[in-house]
C-alpha positions in Angstrom: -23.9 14.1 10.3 -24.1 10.6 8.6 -26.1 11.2 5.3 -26.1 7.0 4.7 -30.0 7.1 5.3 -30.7 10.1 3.7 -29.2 8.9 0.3 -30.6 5.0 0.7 -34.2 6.8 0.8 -33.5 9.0 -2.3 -32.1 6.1 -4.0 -35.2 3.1 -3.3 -38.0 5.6 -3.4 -37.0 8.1 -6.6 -38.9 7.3 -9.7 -36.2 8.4 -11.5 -33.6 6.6 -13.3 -31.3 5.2 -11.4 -28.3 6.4 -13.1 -29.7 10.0 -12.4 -29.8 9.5 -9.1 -26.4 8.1 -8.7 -24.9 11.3 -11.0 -26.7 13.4 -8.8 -25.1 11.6 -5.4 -22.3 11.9 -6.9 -22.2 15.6 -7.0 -22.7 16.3 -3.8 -19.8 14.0 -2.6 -17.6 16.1 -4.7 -18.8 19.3 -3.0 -18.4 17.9 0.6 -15.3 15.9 -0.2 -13.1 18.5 2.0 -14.8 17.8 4.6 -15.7 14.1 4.7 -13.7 12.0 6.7 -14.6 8.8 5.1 -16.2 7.6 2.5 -16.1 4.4 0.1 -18.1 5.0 -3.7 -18.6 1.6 -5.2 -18.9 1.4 -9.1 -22.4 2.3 -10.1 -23.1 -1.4 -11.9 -22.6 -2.5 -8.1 -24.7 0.2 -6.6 -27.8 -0.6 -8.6 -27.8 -4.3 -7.8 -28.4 -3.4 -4.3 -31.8 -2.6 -1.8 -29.8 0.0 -0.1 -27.7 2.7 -0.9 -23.6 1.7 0.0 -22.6 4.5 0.6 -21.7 6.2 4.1 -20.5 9.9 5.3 -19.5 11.4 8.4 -19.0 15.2 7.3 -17.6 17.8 10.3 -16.6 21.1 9.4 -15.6 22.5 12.3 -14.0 19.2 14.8 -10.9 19.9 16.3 -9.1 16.8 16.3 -5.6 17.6 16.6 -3.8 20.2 18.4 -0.3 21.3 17.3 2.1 23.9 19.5 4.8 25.8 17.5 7.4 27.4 19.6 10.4 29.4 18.4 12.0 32.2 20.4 12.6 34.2 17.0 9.1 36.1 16.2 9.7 36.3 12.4 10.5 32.5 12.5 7.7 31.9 14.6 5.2 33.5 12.2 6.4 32.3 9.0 6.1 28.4 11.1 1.9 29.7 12.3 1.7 31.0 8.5 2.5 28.1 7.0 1.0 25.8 8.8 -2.1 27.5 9.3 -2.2 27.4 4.7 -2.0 23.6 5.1 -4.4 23.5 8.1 -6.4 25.1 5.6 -5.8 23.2 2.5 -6.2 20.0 5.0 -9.7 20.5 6.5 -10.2 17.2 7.8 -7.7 16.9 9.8 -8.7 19.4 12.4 -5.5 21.3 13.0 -5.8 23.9 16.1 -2.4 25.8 16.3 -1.1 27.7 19.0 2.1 29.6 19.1 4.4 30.3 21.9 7.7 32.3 21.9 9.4 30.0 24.6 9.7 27.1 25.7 9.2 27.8 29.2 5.3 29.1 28.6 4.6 26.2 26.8 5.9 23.9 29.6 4.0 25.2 32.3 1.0 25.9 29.9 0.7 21.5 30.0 2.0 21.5 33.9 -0.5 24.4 35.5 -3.5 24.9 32.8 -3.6 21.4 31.9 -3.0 22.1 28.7 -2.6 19.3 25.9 -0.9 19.1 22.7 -0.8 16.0 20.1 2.0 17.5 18.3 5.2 20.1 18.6 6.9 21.5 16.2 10.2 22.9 18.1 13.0 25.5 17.4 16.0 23.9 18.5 17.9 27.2 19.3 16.4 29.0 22.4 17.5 30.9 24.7 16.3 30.1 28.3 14.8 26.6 27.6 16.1 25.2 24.5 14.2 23.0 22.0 16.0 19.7 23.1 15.6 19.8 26.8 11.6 20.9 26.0 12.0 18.1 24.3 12.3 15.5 26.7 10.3 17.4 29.1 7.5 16.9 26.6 8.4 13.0 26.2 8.5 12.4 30.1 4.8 13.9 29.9 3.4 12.3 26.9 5.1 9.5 25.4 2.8 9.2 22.3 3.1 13.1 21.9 4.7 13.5 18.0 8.0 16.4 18.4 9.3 17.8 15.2 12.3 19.9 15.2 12.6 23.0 13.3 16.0 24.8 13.4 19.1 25.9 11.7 21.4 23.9 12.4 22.0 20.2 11.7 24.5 19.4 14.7 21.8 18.7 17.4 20.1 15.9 14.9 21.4 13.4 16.6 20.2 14.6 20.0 16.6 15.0 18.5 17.0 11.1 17.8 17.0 11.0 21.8 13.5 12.0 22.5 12.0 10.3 19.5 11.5 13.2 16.8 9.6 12.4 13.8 11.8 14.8 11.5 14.6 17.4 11.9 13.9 20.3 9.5 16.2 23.2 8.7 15.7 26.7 8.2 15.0 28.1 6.0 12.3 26.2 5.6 11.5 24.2 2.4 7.5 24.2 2.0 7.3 20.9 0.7 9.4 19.1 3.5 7.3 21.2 6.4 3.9 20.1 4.6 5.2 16.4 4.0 6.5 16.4 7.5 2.6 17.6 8.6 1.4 15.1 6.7 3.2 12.1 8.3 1.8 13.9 11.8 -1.6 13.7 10.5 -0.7 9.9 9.3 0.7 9.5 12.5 -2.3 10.6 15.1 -4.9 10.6 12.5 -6.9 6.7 12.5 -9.1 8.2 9.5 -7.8 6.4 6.5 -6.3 8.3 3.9 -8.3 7.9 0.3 -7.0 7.2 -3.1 -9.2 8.5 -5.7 -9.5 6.4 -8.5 -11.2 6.5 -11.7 -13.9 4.1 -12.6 -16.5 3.5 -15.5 -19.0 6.6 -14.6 -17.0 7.9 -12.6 -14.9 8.3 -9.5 -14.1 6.1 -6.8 -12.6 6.8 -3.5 -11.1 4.0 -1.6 -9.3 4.6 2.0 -6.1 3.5 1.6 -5.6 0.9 4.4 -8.5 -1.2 2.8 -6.4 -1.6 -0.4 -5.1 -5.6 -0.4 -3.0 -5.1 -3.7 -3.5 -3.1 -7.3 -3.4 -5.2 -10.5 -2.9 -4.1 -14.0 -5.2 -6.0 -16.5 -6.2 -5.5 -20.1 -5.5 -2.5 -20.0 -7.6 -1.6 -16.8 -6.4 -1.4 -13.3 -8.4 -3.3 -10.7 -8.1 -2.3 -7.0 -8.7 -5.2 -4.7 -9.4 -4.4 -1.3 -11.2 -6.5 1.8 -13.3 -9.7 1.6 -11.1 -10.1 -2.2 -13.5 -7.7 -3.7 -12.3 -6.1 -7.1 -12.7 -2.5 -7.9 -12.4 -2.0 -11.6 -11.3 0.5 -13.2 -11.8 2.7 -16.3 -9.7 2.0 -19.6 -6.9 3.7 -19.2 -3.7 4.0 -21.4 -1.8 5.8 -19.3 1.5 4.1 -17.4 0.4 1.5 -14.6 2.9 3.4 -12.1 1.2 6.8 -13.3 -2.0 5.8 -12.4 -1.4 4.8 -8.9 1.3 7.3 -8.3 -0.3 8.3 -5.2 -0.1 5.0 -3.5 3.4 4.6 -4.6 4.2 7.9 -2.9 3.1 6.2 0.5 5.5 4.5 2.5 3.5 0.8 3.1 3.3 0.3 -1.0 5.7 -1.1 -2.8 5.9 -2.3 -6.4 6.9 -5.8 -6.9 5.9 -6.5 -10.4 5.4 -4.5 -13.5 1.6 -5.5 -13.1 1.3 -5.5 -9.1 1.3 -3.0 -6.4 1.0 -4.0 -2.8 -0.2 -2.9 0.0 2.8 -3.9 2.7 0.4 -4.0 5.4 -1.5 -6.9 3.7 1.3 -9.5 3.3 2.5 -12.6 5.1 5.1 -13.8 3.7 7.7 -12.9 1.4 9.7 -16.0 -0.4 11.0 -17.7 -3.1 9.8 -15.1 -5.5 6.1 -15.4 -4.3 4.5 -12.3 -1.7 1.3 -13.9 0.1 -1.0 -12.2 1.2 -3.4 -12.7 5.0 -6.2 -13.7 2.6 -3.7 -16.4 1.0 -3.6 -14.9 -2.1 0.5 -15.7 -4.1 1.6 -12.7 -6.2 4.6 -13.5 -8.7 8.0 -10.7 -7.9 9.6 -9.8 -10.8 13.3 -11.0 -10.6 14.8 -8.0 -11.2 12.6 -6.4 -8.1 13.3 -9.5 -6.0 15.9 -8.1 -3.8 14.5 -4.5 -3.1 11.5 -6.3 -2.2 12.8 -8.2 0.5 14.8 -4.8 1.8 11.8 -2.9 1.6 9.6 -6.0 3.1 12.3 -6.2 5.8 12.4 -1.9 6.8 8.7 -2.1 6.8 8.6 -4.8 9.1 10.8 -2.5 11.6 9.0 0.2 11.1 6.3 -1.4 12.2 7.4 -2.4 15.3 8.9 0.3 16.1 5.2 1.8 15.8 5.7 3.9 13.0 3.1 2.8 11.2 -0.3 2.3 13.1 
């Protein structure tokens, strides 16, 4: 449902003040934001300048857009695995999870060779008896190259066999929460093209910026700006808060990286990196700190082979 239209109307025609209106906009963002797969808010000084309301949402409850098979030969494994990622499915509505389980590997092979059967992601024990989770492994890979496999077992001495068929991770039981949902996360990162969105705070309230169309964060005056596509500057609320606390949820992503005290970039963005000096596509020179200068350029350079390694998408 895109509600773009919908709101532009409210907006031009309401007699009301416009500040109402926006406030009121604004609410029912926040109770749809599960479930919106997209959407940029641009400060309110911005909004009311304009004819039209800039503002668009596709909202889908119920779209399956990514199917995940769990397979583990040990039923209490197995259902801890379906429990847990069910919770996340459910704490992650927008990414569309649909979970099946299987207790073998064998079903699940002949599930994709004689029902036609497709799967974007498997999470895998490793230990199993009749088909183990290696060779489903590279049965899998010789079907679906782009398929993402995840290896859940416990023990660490097939790791480096999971390197052969391309595994996004290598967990071990028991199984840490945090490094099964972070592992589900980079899966959703991975197949998802829907940008992730920072949520930022703004004079009047919040904005929420996908993450890929962030150029490069500055600090200034005691405000953080967020600059994203065609140069245009987000600006944020007064805060007194550290820089790095504020946007500590782009600095937990892998493609930002802090190279001054008052500069956060987004890795994806830059050209060049040299002589002290990260440019930007747009042609825009940020200043490195000296001290950062050298874990830059590492960082700069592992990016760069993630990349074409086709980590990042």
């Amino acid at each position: 449902m895109i509600l773009y239209d919908i709101f532009s109307s409210l907006y031009a025609s309401s007699r009301k003040n416009k500040s109402v209106i926006i406030t009121q906009i604004t609410a029912i963002f926040t109770q749809n934001a599960k479930f919106c797969k997209k959407f940029l808010f641009l400060p309110s000084a911005q909004l009311q300048s304009r004819k039209k309301l800039p503002i668009l949402i596709f909202i889908n409850e119920r779209e399956v857009r990514m199917k995940i098979a769990l397979c583990d030969d040990n039923l209490q494994d197995l259902n801890r695995i379906k429990d847990l990622v069910t919770h996340y499915a459910g704490d992650n509505p927008q990414a569309g999870l649909e979970i099946t389980a299987y207790s073998n590997a064998h079903d699940l092979i002949d599930d994709i060779d004689t029902q036609g059967c497709h799967f974007d992601a498997f999470l895998l024990d490793v230990l199993m008896a009749d088909v183990n989770g290696i060779t489903a492994g590279q049965s899998i890979r010789e079907r679906d190259a782009e398929a993402v496999i995840v290896y859940i077992t416990s023990s660490p001495e097939f790791a480096l066999d999971a390197f052969g068929v391309q595994a996004l991770d290598y967990l071990i039981k028991p199984l840490d929460v945090d490094k099964l949902n972070a592992a589900l996360d980079r899966i959703v990162e991975k197949l998802d093209p829907t940008p992730s969105l920072f949520r930022f705070k703004i004079p009047g309230g919040i904005a929420q910026i996908p993450m890929d169309q962030i150029r490069y964060a500055e600090n200034h005056a005691r405000c953080v700006n967020i600059i994203v596509q065609n140069n245009h500057r987000i600006v944020g609320a007064t805060n007194r808060a550290p820089f790095e606390t504020v946007l500590a949820d782009l600095l937990n992503r892998p493609s930002f990286i802090q190279i001054h005290k008052s500069y956060i970039v987004n890795m994806a963005w830059i050209r060049t990196v040299n002589a002290g000096i990260v440019t930007l596509e747009d042609g825009t020179n940020l200043r490195i700190s000296r001290s950062r200068l050298t874990d830059v350029k590492r960082q700069w350079l592992a990016y760069l082979a993630q990349a074409e390694s086709g980590e990042y998408r």
